[in-house]
C-alpha positions as CSV (number, residue, x, y, z in Angstrom):
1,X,-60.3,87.5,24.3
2,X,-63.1,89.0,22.3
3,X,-64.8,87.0,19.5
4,X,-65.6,89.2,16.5
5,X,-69.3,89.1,15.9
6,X,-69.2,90.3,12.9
7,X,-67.2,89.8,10.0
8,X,-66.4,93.5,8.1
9,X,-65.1,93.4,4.4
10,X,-62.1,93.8,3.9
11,X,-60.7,96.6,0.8
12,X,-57.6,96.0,-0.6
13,X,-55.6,99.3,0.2
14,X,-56.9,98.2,3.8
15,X,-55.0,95.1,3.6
16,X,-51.8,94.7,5.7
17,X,-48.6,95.9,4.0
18,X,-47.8,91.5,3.5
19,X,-51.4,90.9,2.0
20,X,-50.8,93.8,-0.6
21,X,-47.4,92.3,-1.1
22,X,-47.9,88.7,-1.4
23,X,-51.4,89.1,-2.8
24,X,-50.2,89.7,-6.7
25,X,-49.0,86.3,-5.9
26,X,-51.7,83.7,-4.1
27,X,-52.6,82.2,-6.6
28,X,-49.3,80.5,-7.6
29,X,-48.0,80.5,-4.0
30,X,-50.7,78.9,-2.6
31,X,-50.5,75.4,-5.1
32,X,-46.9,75.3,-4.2
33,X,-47.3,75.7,-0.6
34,X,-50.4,73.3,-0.2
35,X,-48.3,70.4,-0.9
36,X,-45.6,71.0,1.5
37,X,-47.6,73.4,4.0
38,X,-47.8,71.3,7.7
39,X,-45.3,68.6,6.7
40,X,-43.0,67.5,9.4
41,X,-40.0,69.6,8.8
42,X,-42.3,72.7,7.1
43,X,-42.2,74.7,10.4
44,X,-43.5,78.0,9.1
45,X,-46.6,77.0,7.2
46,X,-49.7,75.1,8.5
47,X,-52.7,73.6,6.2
48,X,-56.0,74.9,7.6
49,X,-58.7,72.9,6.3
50,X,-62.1,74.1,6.3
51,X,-65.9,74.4,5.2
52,X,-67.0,77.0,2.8
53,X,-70.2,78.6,4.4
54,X,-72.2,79.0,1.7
55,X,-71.2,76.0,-0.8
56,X,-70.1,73.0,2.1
57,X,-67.3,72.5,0.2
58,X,-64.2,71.5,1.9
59,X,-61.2,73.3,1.0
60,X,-57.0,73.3,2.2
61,X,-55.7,76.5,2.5
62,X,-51.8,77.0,3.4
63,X,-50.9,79.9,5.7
64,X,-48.6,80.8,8.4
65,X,-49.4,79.4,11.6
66,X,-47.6,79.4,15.0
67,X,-48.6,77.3,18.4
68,X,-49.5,79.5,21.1
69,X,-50.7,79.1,24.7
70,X,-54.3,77.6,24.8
71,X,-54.3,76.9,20.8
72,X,-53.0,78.6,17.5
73,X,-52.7,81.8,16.1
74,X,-52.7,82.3,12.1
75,X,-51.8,86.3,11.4
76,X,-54.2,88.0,8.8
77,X,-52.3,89.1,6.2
78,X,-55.5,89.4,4.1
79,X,-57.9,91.3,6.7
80,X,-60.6,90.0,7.8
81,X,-62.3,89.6,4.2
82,X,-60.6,86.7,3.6
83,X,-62.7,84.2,2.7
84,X,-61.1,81.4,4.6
85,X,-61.3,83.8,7.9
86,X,-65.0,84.0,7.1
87,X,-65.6,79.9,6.6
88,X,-64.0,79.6,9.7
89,X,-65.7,81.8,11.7
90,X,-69.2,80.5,10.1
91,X,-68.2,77.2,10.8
92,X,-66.6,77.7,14.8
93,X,-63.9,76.1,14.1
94,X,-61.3,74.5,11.5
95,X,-58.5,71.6,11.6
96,X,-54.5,72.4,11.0
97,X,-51.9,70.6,10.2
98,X,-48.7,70.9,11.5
99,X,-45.9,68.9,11.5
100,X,-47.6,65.8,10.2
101,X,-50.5,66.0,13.1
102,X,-53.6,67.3,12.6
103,X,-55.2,69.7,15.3
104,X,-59.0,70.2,15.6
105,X,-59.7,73.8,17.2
106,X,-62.6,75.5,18.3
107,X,-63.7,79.5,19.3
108,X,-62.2,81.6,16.7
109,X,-61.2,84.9,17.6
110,X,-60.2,87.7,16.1
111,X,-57.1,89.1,18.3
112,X,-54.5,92.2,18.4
113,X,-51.8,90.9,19.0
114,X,-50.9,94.2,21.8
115,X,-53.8,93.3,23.6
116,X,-53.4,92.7,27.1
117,X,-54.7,89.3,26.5
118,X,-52.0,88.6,23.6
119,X,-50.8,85.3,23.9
120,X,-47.6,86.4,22.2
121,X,-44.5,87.7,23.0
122,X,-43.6,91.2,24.0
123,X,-40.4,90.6,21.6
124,X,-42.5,89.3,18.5
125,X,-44.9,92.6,18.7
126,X,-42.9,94.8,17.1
127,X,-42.0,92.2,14.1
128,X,-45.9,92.1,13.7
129,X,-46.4,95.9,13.3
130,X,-43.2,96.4,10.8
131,X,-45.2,93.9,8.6
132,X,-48.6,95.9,8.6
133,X,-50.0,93.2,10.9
134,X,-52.7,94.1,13.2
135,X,-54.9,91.1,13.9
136,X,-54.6,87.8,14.3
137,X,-56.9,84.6,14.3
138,X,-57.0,82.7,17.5
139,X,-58.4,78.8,17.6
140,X,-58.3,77.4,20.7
141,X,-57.2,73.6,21.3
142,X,-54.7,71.4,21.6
């Protein structure tokens, strides 16, 4: 897998098709979701929890995560100009929650999820591509 080295900015008309979509939204979404987001029987959303890299502060972001082979892989609906893609990658790593346990990961990537190296499934490609999705973050752990 190839670690992004740098971190581009993102416009919004070059957002995937679900951040334009669900972007109008966020805001709201995103207190409702934070509270329930890597419960035990939430199995679609995760809470990432990271550093800013400028301010230190620590901050709980909810977003859709899935377990794949070597670690977890969060899809960017919001491009790489998202500024929890950006703490993360400052920072080398981040903690999720899922299903009530917490998972420290290391080495994010930036990944396409046709790649060769994909860790997903030829079946699951196509769903990623209908929803304007082109890259993903990989974390490596447990």
């Amino acid at each position: 897998m190839t670690r992004t080295a740098a971190v581009s900015s993102t416009t919004k008309s070059e957002r995937p098709l679900a951040g334009r979509v669900f972007g109008l939204f966020t805001p709201i979404l995103n207190r409702l979701v934070t509270r329930i987001a890597g419960r035990r029987y939430v199995p679609l959303y995760v809470l990432l929890r990271h550093r800013g890299r400028r301010s230190g502060r620590a901050y709980a972001t909810p977003v859709v995560g899935m377990r794949v082979p070597g670690g977890f892989a969060i899809p960017m609906a919001f491009g790489e100009g998202a500024d929890w893609y950006r703490n993360i990658v400052a920072a080398g790593g981040a903690t999720i929650r899922q299903h009530g346990t917490e998972h420290q990961l290391t080495d994010p990537a930036a990944i396409d999820p046709d790649s060769a190296t994909s860790p997903f499934p030829q079946w699951e490609r196509p769903v990623f591509r209908a929803l304007g999705i082109r890259r993903f973050l990989f974390l490596r752990g447990q």
